[in-house]
C-alpha positions in Angstrom: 81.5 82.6 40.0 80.5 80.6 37.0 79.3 82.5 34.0 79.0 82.5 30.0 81.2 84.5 28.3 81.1 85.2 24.5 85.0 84.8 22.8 84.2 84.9 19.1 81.9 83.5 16.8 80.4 80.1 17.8 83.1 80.5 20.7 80.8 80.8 24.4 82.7 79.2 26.9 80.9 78.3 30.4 83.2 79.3 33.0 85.1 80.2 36.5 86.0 83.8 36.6 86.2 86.2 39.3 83.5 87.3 41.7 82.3 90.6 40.9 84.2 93.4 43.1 82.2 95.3 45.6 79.8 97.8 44.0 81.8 101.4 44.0 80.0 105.2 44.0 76.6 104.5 42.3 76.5 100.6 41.2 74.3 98.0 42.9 75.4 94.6 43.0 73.0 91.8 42.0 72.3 88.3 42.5 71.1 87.2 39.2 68.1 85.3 38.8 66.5 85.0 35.5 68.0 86.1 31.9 66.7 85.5 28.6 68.7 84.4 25.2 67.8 87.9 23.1 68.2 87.7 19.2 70.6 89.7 19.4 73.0 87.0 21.7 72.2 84.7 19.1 73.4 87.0 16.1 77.0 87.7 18.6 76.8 83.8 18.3 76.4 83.4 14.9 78.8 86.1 13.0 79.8 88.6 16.1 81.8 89.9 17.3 78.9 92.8 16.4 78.0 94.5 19.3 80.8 92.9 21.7 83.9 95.4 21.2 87.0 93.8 20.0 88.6 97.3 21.5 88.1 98.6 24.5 84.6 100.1 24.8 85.2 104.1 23.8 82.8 104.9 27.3 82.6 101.5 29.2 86.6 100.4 28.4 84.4 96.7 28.2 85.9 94.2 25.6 86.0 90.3 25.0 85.8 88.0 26.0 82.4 89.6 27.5 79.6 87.8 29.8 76.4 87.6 27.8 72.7 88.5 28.9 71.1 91.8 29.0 67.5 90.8 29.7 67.7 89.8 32.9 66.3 89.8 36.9 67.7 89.7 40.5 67.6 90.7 43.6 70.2 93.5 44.9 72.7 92.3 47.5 74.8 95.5 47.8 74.8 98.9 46.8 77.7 101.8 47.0 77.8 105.2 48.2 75.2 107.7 46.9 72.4 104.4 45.7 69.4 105.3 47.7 66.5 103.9 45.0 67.2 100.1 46.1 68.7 98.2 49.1 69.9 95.0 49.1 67.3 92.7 49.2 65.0 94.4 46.6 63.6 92.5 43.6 64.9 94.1 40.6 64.4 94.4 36.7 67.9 95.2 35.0 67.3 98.5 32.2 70.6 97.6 30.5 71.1 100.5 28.3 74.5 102.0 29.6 75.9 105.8 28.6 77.0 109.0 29.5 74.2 111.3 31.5 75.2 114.7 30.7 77.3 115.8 28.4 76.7 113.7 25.3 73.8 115.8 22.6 71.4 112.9 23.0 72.0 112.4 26.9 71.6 116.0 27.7 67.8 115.7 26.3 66.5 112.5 27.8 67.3 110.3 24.5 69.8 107.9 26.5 69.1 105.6 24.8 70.6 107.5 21.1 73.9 108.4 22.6 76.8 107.7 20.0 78.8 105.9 23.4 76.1 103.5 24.3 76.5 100.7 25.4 75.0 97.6 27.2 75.0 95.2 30.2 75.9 92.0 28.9 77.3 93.0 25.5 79.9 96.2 26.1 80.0 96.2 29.8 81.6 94.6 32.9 79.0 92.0 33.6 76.2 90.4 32.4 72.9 88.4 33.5 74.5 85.3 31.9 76.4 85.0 35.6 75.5 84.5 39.1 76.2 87.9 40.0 76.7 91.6 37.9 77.4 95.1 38.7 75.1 97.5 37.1 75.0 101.2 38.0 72.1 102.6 39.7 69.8 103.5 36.8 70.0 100.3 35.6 68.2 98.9 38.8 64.5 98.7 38.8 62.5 97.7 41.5 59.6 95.2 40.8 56.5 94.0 42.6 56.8 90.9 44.5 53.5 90.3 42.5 56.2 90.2 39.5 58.1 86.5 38.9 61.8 86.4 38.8 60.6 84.9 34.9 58.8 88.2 33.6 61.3 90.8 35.3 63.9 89.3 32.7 61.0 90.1 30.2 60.5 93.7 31.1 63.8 94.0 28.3 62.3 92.9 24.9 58.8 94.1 26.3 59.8 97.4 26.3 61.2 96.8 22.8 57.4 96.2 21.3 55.8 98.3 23.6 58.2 101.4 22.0 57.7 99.9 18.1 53.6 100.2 18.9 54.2 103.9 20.6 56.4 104.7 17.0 53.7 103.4 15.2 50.9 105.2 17.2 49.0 102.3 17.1 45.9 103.2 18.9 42.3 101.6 19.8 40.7 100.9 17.0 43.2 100.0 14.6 44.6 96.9 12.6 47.6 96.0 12.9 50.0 93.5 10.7 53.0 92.0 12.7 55.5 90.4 10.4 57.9 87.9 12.1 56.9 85.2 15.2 59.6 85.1 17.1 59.7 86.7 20.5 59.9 90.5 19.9 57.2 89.7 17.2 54.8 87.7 19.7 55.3 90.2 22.1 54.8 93.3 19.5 51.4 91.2 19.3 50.1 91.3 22.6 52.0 95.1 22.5 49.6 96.0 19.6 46.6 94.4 21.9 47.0 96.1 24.8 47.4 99.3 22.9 43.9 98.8 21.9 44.1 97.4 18.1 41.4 95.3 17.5 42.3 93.1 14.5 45.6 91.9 14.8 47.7 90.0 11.6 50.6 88.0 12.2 53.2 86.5 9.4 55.5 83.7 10.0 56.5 80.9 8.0 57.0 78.8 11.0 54.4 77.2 11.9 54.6 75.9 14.8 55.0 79.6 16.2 52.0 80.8 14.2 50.2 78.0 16.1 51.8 78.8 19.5 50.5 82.9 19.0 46.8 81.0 17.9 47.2 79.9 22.0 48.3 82.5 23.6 45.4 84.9 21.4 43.0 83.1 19.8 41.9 85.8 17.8 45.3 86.4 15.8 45.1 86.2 12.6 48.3 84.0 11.4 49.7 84.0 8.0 52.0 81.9 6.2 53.4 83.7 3.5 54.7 80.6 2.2 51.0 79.3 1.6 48.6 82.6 2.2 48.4 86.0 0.2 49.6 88.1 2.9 48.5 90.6 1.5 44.6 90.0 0.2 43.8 88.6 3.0 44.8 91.7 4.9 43.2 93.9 2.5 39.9 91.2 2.6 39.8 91.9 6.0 40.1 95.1 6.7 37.5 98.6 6.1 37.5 99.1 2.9 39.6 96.7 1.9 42.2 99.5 1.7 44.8 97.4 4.2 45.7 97.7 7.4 46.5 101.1 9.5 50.0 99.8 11.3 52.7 97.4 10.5 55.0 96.2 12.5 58.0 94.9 10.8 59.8 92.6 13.8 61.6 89.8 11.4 64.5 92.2 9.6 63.6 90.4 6.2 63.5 91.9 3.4 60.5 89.9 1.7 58.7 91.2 4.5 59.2 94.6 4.8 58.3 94.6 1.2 54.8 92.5 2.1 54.1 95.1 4.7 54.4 98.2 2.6 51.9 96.5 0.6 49.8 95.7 2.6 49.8 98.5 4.9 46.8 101.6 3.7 47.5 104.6 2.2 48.9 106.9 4.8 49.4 104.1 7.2 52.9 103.5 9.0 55.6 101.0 8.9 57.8 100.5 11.8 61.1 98.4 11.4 61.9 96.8 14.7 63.4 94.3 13.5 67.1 94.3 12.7 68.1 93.9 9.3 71.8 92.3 9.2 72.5 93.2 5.3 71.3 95.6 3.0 67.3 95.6 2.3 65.3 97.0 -0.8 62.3 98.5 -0.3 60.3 99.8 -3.4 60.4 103.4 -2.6 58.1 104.7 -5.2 55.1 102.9 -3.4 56.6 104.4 -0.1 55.7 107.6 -2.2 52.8 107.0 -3.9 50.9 105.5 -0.6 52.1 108.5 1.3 53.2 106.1 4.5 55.9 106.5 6.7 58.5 104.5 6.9 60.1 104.9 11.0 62.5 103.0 12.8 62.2 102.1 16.2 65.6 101.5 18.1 65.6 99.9 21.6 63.4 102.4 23.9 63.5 105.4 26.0 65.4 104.4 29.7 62.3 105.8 31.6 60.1 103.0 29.9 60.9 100.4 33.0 58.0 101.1 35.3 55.5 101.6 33.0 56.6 98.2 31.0 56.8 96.8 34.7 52.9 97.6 35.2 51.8 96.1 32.0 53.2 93.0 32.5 52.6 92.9 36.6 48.8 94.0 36.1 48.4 91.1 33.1 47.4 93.4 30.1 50.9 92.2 28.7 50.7 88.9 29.5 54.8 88.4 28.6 55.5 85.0 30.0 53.5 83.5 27.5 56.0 84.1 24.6 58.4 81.0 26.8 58.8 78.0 25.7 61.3 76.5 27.4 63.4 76.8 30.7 67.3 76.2 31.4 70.1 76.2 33.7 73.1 77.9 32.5 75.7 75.2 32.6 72.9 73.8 29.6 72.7 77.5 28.2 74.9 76.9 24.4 73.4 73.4 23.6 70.1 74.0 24.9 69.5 77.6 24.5 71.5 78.9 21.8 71.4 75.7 19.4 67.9 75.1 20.4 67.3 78.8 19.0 69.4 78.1 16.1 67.3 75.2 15.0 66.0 75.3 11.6 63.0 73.3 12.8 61.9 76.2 15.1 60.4 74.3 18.1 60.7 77.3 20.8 60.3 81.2 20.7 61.6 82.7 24.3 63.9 80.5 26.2 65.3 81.4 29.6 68.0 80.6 31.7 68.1 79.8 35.3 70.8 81.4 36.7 70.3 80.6 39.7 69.7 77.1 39.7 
């Protein structure tokens, strides 16, 4: 089967390898559909090996050169003994979040998704959505609507990213919200924040061209610049009180912006980084302290988050599909996806792959 495996830094190879082995006790074998390039595939790109083990995997025994891809769609074309949740046939969402079930501190109280052996479909496991085809074990399986495309069941993944950052920021009708950063997770943290129920919604970018692409998709966004706008008056201008807004989310990992957040955020208002930071950040602590704010993190999301994330997006109030910009086969997948990303100039937010074209 031909697939795009990651071998070292600017090193992704599109390839013949082996097709995938018949699914054994509680996998499900999948025709891929759809997968998206994640931020994360383009960091592996960049500077990785990060998340792809040079070693083998202490849980999964998964090691480079690795297939890439862990947002991703397909349908289920066989499923081993014990797999009763799908059949082939089924339209599926792929949770890629891959660890022990029992006997790990985290796993043993429904935090999967904190367990010190995790690992992930399409960065530390056998397969990956970057391929025609991928094993997955059962849990990673999610059935979807046929109301649901093939495009937004590869977007249920960095959905459920934003949608967990607005539930760690309790962000709650009513509220204001600031998103720093306009790339996907950030537009999506956006509409997120919106279906949550905020009501004034800020977003900072100095890319233009996505500030203007979030202006179409909600034309009540307000976008910032921070290269030509005071982020942080106008947030204050514009909010009750002039005392800032109640919720930042912090989805560029950029220092100059988690810094324009904590000021602009209100007294007793909360910070969530999303957004991961690949060095060392400063933030200035004492206003942390004298604004009484919490500072939280927001890592991936709770496994159980698939059907819900699969409602929002099926019944519209997360309209996800918005946030692409582009569409690609995979044998165009490194020039055209991951240099396209890579551009300076900016031109596209969410590009996806065809995999099955």
């Amino acid at each position: 089967m031909k697939a795009l495996r990651f071998y070292a830094a600017k090193d992704l190879r599109i390839e013949d390898m082996e097709d995938i082995p018949q699914p054994g006790p509680g996998q499900v074998a999948i025709k891929n559909k759809y997968v998206g390039i994640c931020g994360t595939d383009l960091h592996e790109y960049v500077a990785g090996p990060i998340f792809v083990p040079v070693e083998p995997h202490p849980f999964t025994k998964a090691q480079a050169p690795q297939v890439l891809g862990h947002e991703c769609s397909g349908e289920v074309t066989a499923v081993g003994e014990g797999v009763t949740h799908v059949k082939p046939g089924d339209r599926v969402s792929v949770q890629p979040l891959v660890m022990p079930r029992s006997g790990d501190y985290f796993a043993d109280r429904g935090l999967f998704h904190l367990s010190e052996d995790l690992a992930l479909v399409g960065l530390s496991w056998m397969s990956g959505g970057m391929a025609e085809a991928a094993i997955v074990n059962d849990y990673n399986a999610v059935k979807i609507p046929d109301s649901m495309s093939w495009e937004e069941g590869a977007l249920v993944e960095p959905t459920a990213v934003a949608v967990y950052a607005c539930e760690r920021g309790e962000v709650t009708a009513g509220d204001s919200v600031l998103v720093t950063g306009a790339g996907p997770i950030g537009m999506l943290a956006m509409l997120s924040a919106k279906a949550f129920g905020a009501t004034k919604i800020f977003l900072s970018d100095v890319n233009e061209t996505r500030l203007k692409l979030a202006k179409e998709i909600m034309p009540e966004v307000i976008t910032l610049n921070p290269m030509k706008d005071d982020v942080v008056a106008v947030v204050r201008e514009q909010t009750e009180g002039g005392v800032g807004c109640d919720k930042v989310l912090e989805a560029s990992g950029n220092e100059a912006a988690l810094n324009t957040g904590l000021q602009a955020v209100r007294k007793q208002g909360t910070i969530v980084q999303v957004g991961l930071h690949t060095k060392d950040s400063k933030l200035h602590w004492h206003d942390v302290t004298f604004k009484d704010v919490d500072v939280r993190g927001a890592w991936a999301y709770p496994t159980h988050y698939w059907p819900k994330v699969v409602d929002l997006i099926a019944s519209g109030a997360i309209p996800a599909a918005k946030v692409v910009t582009k569409k690609i086969v995979l044998d165009d997948a490194v020039t055209e996806g991951f240099d396209a990303l890579l551009d300076p100039s900016g031109e596209h937010v969410k590009i996806l792959i065809d995999v099955s074209a």
